[in-house]
N, C-alpha and C positions, 0 to 999 in steps of 0.2 A: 504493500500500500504506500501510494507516495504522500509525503508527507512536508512542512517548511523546512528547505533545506539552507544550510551553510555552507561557504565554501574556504578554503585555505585560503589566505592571500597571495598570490602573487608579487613580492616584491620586487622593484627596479630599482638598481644603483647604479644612476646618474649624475654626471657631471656637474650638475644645476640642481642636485637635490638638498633637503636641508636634512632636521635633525626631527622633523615635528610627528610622524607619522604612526612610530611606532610606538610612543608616549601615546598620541590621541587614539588609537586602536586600543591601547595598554597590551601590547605583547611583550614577551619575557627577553626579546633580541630588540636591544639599545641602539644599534648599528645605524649610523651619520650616513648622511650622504642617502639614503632613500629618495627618491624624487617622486614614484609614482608606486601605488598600491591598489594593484586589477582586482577587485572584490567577484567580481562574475562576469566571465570572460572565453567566450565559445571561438577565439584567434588561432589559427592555426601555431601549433607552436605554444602557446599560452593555453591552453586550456582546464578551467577551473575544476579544483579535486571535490566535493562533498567533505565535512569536516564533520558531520553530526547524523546518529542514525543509523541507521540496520546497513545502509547505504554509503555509510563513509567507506571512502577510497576509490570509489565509483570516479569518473569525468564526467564532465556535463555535455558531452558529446555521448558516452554510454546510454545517458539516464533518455537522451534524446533518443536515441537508436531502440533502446529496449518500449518508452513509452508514449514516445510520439506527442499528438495531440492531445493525451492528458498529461502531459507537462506544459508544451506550449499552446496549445489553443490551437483547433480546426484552421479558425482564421487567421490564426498567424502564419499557420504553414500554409494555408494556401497562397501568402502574400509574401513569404521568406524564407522558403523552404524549412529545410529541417536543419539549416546553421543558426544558431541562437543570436538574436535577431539585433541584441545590445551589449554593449562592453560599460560595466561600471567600474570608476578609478576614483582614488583618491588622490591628489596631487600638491607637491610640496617645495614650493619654489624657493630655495634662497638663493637662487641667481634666477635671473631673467632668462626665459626661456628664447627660442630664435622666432624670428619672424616667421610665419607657415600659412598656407591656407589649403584646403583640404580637395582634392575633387567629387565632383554631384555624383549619382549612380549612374548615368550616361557612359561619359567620360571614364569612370572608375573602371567599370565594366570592358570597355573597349580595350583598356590599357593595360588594365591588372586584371581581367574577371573575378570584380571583386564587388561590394556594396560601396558606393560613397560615402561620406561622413559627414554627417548633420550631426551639431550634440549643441550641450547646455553648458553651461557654466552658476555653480550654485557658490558665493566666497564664503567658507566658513569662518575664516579666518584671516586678519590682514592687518601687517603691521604698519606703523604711522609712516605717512606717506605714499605707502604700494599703490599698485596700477598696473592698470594692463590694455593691450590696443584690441581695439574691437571697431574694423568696419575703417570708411577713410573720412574724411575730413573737410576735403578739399579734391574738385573735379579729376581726376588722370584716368589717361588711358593708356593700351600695351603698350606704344611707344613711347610714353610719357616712365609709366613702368620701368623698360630697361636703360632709358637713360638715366635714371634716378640713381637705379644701381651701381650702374657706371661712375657717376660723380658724386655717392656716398650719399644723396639727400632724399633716398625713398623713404624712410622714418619720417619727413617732414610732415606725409602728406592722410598720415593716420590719425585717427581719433584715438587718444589718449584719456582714459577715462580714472579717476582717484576711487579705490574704490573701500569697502566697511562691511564687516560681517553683516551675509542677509542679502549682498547684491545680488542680481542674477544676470545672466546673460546668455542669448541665444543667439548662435552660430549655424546657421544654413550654409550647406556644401559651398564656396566660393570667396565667403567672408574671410579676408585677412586678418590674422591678430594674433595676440602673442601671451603669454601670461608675464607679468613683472617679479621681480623681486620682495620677496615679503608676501606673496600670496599662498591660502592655502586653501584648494579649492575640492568639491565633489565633483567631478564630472558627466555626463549622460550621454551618452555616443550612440552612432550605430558601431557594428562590429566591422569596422573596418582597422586597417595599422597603415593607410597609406598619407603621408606626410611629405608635403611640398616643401623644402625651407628655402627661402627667399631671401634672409639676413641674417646674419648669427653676430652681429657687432665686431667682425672683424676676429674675432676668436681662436682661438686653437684648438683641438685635443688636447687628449693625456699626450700622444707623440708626439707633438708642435707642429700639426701639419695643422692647413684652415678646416673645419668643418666641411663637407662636403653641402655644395647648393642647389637647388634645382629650378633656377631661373626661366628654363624655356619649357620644363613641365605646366610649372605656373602660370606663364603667362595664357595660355587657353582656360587653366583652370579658374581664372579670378573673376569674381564680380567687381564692375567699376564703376558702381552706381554710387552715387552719397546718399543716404538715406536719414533719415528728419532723428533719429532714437536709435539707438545699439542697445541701448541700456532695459527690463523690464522692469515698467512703473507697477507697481504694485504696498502692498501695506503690511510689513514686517511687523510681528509682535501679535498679529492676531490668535484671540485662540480658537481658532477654526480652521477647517481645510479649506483651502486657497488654490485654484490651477494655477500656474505657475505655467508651461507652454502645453501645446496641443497644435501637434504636427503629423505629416504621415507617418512617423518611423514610432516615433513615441509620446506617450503624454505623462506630463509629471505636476501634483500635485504636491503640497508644500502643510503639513500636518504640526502644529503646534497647540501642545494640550498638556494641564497643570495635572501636579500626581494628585494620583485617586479618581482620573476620570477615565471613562472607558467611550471608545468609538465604532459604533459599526462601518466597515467596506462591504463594498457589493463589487464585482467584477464577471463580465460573461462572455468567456471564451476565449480570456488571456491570461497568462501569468500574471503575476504582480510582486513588484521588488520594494521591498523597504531599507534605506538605507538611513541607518541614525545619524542626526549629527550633534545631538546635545542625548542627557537625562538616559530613562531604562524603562521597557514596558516588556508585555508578556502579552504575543501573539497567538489566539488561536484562529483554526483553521473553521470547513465546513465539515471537515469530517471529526473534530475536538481533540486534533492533533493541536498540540499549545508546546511554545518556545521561546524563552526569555533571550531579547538580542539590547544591547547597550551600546552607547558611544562608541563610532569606528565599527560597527559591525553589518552587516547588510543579508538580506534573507529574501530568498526567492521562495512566491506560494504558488505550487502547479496550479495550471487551469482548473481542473477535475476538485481543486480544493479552497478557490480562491470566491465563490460562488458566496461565500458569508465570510466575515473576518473581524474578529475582538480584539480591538486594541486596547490593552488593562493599562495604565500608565502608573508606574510605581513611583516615578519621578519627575518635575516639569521635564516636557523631553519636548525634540524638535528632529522632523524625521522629512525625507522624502520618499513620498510614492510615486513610481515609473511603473505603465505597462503600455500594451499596444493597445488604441481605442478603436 
């Protein structure tokens, strides 16, 4: 019987990672330099182990293979096949990450037969001053682009946004941006690993060669439009559930509720992911499977069990819900 499951995390030791990750998970490895933590992740290469249950040591490719459509939803698969359709991270920048923009599923396809990559950016955390580029600023286009590059002034022409635990931001396949310094963020992806980088500040490796760039991938892949808002307006602190985006790939609501209160979910015919980012509650399911997940922790509810869902809250807490709508 499938039941909410956990997975191991994935850690990544990256060049640009800080120290905060494995403190705000609370795991028993201290270990510096983390930059990113795959919570649930169907990436070829990367794929997430089961941590809890009759089912630990299982992949979430197995758990797909043996159960299908009652783990992800009829209609998931008929809109994304049987690869698991989102990559969730955690991400922990004490250096500025490189300039990148991502390609749409078109393009992706053609080039890697792969998904493109739409996601979210949710700041848990961010220290005084941080920021990150999201979207441009000022009119350019391809040729504008590679001359930019050229004479070092393509930073100029981004929107630079300051940002505060609580902001959010949505990223569609094409949008340039970058995470800052001092940012510590939850991510919401589709499952893609394909990465444009456009600018690295001039940088190095560990072996003092330049980062590798991919200036003429990008240039097909960029949207060059300037648009009115990067940033989602919305109202932090409520205690209520809040949609947050509501896209083709995924929808994520934003759940903030004080200890001793409980919440009904309803969902039909998709999984559903909870990812903590503050406080501790105790999730059950439709079948009265129930599992206590806290800060840094994230839990996927099969389809076949996601149909009713009790959120106990034993502490104020502050959580994200993502599934397919």
């Amino acid at each position: 019987m499938l039941y909410p499951f956990k997975f191991n995390p994935i850690l990544k030791s990256i060049i640009w990672g800080g120290e905060d990750i494995c403190k705000f998970k609370n795991l028993q490895s201290q270990e510096s330099g983390i930059g990113e933590s795959w919570e649930i992740s169907g990436v070829a290469g990367d794929v997430s182990v089961v941590a809890n249950g009759e089912l630990k040591g299982k992949s979430l490719n197995e758990l797909i293979a043996d159960y299908g459509d009652k783990l992800l939803g009829k209609q998931v698969i008929k809109r994304f096949g049987t690869t698991f359709p989102l990559l969730i991270k955690f991400i922990d920048a004490k250096q500025a990450l490189s300039i990148q923009v991502h390609p749409n599923d078109e393009l992706a396809k053609k080039r890697h037969n792969s998904f493109g990559k739409t996601e979210m950016w949710y700041v848990v955390k961010a220290a005084d001053k941080a920021f990150l580029y999201s979207g441009f600023r000022e009119e350019i286009d391809a040729d504008k682009y590679v001359k930019s590059l050229e004479d070092d002034t393509f930073i100029n022409y981004l929107q630079k946004h300051d940002v505060k635990a609580g902001d959010v931001f949505f990223l569609p396949a094409g949008r340039v941006h970058a995470i800052g310094a001092g940012c510590f963020i939850a991510e919401i992806q589709q499952t893609s690993n394909i990465t444009y980088r456009i600018y690295d500040y001039n940088r190095r490796d560990a072996n003092g060669n330049p980062r590798e760039l991919h200036t003429e991938l990008a240039k097909e892949a960029i949207d060059y439009k300037v648009y009115p808002d990067y940033k989602l307006n919305y109202q932090p602190g409520k205690e209520e559930v809040q949609q947050l985006i509501d896209c083709p790939y995924f929808t994520t609501r934003l759940i903030e509720e004080k200890k001793g209160k409980t919440l009904q979910q309803t969902h039909k015919d998709t999984f559903a992911i909870y990812i903590v980012l503050e406080g501790k509650l105790t999730l059950t399911d439709a079948k009265g499977n129930f599992i206590e997940i806290r800060q840094g922790e994230s839990v996927l509810v099969p389809a076949e069990n996601s149909m009713s869902i009790l959120l106990a809250f034993s502490d104020d807490s502050k959580l994200l819900e993502t599934y397919i709508g």
